[in-house]
N, C-alpha and C positions, 0 to 999 in steps of 0.2 A: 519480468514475472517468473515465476517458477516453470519448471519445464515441464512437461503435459504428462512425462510417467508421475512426479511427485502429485501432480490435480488428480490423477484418476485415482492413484493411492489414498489420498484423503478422502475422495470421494466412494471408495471399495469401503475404508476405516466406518467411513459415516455410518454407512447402508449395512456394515455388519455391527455396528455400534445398539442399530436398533434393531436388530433382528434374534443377532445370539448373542449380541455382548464381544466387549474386548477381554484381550488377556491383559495383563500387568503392562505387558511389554509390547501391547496389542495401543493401550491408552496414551502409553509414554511416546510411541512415536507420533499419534495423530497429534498430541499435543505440541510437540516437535512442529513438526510441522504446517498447524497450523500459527505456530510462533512467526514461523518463516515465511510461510505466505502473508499475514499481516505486516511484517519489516519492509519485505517486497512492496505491498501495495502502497503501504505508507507512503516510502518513498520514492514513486512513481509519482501518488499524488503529487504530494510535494514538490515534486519537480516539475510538474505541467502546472499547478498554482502558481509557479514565481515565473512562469513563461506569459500570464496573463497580465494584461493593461486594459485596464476599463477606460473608455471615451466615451464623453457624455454628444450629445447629439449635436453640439456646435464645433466638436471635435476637439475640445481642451483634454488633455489627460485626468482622471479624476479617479487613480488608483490609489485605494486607501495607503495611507503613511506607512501602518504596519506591514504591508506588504512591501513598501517602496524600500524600506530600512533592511527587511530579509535579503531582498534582491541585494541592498548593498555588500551588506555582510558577506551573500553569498558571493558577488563578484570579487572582494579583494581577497577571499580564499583561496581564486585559481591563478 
């Protein structure tokens, strides 16, 4: 994740966003920014989704295909 000065920055950006307004270069970095926190999360997501295996209650694996195909993909990358 991003590191807690760039969260509190966006979140100062936010709260003066709606208070007095940003500058040009007030706009361009929260946008920045929040670019960056969304790539972050994305793939954080991402990464804890392909760590998932669904098992159905008699214990067979029953993890959808498309997920099962990602994982491959993702294995013979490393």
């Amino acid at each position: 994740m991003l590191s807690q000065e760039k969260i509190e920055r966006i979140n100062e950006l936010s709260r003066r966003s709606k208070t007095k307004g940003l500058s040009d270069e007030e706009a361009e970095e929260q946008q920045n920014l929040r670019q960056e926190y969304l790539q972050k999360f994305r793939s954080s997501f991402k990464s804890q989704m392909e760590g998932v295996r669904v098992v159905d209650p008699e214990g067979q694996d029953v993890t959808p295909a498309k997920l099962k195909r990602v994982k491959g993909e993702n294995n013979r990358g490393h």
